[in-house]
N, C-alpha and C positions, 0 to 999 in steps of 0.2 A: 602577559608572558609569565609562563614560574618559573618561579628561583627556588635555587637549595638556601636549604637551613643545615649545617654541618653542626652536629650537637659533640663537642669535644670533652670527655668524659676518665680523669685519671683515675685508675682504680689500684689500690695497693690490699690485699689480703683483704677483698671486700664481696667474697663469694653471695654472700644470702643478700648481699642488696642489689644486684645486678640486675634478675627477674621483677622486681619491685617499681626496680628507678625506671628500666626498659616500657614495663606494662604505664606507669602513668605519664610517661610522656607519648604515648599510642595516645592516651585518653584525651592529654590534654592538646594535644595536635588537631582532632578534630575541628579545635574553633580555628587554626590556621587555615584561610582561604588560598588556594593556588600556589602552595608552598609543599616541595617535595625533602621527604627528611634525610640527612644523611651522620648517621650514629658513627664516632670516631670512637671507639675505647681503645686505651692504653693500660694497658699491663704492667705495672711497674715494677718486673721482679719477686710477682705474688708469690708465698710459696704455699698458697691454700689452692683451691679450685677456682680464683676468681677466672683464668685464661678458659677452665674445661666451660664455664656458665658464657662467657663470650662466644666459644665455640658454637655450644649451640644454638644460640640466637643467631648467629651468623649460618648455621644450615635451615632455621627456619627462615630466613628474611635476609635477601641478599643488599639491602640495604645498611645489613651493620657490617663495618669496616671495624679492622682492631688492628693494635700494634704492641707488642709484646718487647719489656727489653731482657737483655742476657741477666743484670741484675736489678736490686732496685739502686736507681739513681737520682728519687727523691721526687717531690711534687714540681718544681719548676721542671725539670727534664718534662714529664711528664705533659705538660702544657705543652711547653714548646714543642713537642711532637706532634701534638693533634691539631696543632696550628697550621706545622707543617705538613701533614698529609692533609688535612680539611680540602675540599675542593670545590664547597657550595659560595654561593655568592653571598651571604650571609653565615658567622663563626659566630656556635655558644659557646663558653665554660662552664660547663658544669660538676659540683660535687655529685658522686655516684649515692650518695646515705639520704637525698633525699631532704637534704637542710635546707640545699637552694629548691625553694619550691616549683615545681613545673607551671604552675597556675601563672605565673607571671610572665611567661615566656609570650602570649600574646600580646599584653601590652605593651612590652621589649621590643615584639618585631616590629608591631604598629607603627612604632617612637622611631624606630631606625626604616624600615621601609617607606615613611612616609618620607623622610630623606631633609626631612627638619633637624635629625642629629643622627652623629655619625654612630654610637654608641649607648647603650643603655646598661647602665650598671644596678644590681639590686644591692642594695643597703639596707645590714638589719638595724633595725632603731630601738631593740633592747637585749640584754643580754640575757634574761630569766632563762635559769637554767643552767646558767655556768657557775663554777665556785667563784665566790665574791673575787676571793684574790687575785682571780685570773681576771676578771672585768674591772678590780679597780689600776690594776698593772695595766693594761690593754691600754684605756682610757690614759694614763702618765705618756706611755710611748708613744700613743700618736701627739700628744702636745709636743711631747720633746721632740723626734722628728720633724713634724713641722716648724719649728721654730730654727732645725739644722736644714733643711731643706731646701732649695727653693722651688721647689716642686708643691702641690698639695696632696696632701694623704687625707682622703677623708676618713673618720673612726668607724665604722661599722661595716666596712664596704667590704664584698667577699669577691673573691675570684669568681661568681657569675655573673659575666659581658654577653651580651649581644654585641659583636661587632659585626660593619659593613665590609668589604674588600678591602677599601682604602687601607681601615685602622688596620684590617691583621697583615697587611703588606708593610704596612709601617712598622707592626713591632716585630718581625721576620726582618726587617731588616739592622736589627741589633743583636748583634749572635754572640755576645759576650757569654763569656764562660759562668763568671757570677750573679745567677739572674735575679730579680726581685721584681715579680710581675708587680706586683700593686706600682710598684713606682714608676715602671716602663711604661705600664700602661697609661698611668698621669703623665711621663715626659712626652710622649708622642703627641697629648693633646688630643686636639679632636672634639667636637660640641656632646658633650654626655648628659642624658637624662640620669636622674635616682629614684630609682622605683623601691618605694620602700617595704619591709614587712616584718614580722614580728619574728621571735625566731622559734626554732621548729626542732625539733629532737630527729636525732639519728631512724632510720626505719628499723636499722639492723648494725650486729656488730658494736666497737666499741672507736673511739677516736685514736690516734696512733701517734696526737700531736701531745707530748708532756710540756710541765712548764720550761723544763731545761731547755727543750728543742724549738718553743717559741721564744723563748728570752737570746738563743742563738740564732735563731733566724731575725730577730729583731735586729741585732748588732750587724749582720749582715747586711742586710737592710741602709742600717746608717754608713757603713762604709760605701757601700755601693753609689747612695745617691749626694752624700753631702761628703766636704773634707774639714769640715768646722771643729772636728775633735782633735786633728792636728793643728792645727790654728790655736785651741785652747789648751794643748799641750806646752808649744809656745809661750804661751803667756804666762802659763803659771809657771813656768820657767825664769822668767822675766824678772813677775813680781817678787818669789822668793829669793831672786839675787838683790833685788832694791831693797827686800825687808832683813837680807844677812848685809849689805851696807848701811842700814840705819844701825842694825844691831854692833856692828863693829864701833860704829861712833857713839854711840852713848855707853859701852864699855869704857874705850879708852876715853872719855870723857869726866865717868866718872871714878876711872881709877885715878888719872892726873886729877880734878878738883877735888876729891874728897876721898881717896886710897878706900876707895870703895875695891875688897878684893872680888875678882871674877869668879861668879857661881859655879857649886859642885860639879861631880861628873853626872848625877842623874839628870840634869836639867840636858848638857849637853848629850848623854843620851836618846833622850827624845826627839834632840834635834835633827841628830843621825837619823836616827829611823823615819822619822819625817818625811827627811828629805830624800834618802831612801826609798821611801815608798813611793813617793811621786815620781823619784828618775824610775822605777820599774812602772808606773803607769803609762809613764809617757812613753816608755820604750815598748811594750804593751800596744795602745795605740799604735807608732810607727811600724810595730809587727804586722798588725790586720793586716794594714794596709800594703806594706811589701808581700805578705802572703797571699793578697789578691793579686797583687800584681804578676808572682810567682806565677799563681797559677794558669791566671791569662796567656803569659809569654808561652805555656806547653804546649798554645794549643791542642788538648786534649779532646777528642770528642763530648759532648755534653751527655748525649745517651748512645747506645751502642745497643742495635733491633736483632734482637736474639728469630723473627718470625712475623710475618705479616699474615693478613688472608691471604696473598696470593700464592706466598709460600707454602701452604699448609691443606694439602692434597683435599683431609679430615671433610672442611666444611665446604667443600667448590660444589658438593654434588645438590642436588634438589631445585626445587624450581620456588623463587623469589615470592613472596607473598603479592 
């Protein structure tokens, strides 16, 4: 019997790789036996040509589905979209630049059609190519995270899954407002392969992820799946009250036995600011976390579809490949 393979595909201001990514996954499809393809792209806001190059792949080839939003609302929206319109019995993710290599998508289905596991995730197992900085930070966050977690994060793992129905009905059924795939997709569980491979430069175009925008999305991350920094908020709380009760006692200690006078004001300056600084961390901390929760109670939509194919008179006409 064939099944769909639903290839879900976020693209943000990624015009010149679209024709690229489209044409090697034709190529690499070939080794798929009795598997019919079904291409999701999502639009995220582009304000290049990436929507006009969708287009037209969609009047050549009635097989590509797209979804368009009104603005960009970021790479998780972006997912969770193609998840949700997907509608083959088998869901990819994939980056549009061509990093997640197509080549591996056989052995992904293999892994998950043979129904030995529910999911196949590719994990790159080096970083050559990225500035040091960014891969010896990388490598920190995920120790720390997992050590907050209880969840696993494994390091190198990218947003390309082969999932079965099961798995993408599972994470469809978490519609939180703040999302952080990597982590949803470890809370859900589910038996996963790691197909591994080295890693691969851009086809086209430039990356749109800075360090600031990974170090925020990291933090987001930690609030979403752990509460351990409130917890350690707490404590240090705790202990700088036990170490300003030790300190009060060996003051008056040694003022009564030995008219030892109490230290200047620069010493107690430092203490100020100290302690200071820690009530704005910890208050800090307790922010995220009320501003997640903020945001969740608006229920706001996650993305908002400016345009679908079906909407879109442009590409309905010609006959499917």
């Amino acid at each position: 019997m064939q099944k769909t393979l639903s290839i879900v595909v976020p693209c943000y201001n990624e015009e010149l790789a679209i024709r690229p990514f489209y044409d090697e996954v034709l190529r690499v499809s070939k080794k798929l036996k009795d598997v019919e393809l079904e291409f999701v792209f999502v639009d995220d806001g582009s304000r290049d040509r990436t929507l006009a190059e969708i287009q037209k792949l969609r009047k050549e080839d009635k097989r590509v589905r797209f979804v368009s939003f009104s603005r960009n609302f970021g790479k998780e929206a972006g997912l969770l979209a193609g998840l949700e319109y997907a509608k083959g019995d088998y869901v990819v993710t994939m980056d549009v630049d061509l990093q997640d290599p197509p080549e591996l998508l056989p052995e992904m289905y293999e892994a998950v059609a043979s129904g030995e596991y529910d999911c196949a995730g590719a994990r790159r197992v080096s970083r050559k190519g990225e500035p040091p900085i960014r891969s010896f930070f990388a490598g920190i966050y995920y120790k720390i995270i997992n050590r907050l977690s209880n969840i696993e994060m494994v390091d190198g793992v990218r947003d390309f899954r082969l999932m079965d129905r099961k798995m993408v009905d599972a994470v469809l059924s978490m519609p939180e407002y703040n999302r952080y795939s990597k982590g949803i997709f470890s809370f859900v569980g589910f038996k996963t392969k790691w197909v591994e491979f080295e890693h691969v430069d851009r086809v086209a175009g430039e990356t749109h992820w800075s360090f600031w925008k990974l170090f925020v999305y990291g933090i987001e991350a930690i609030c979403a799946f752990s509460t351990v920094p409130l917890v350690l908020a707490a404590v240090l709380g705790l202990l700088f009250c036990f170490i300003a009760f030790v300190m009060v006692v060996v003051i008056i200690w040694k003022t009564l036995a030995f008219g030892d006078p109490v230290g200047g004001w620069p010493s107690m300056i430092c203490a100020v600011l100290m302690m200071g600084g820690l009530q704005l961390m910890a208050l800090g901390v307790i922010g995220q976390y009320l501003a997640k929760t903020y945001l969740e109670t608006k229920r706001r939509p996650i993305y908002i579809v400016r345009t679908t194919e079906k909407d879109d008179k442009t590409v309905n006409d010609g006959e499917a490949k």
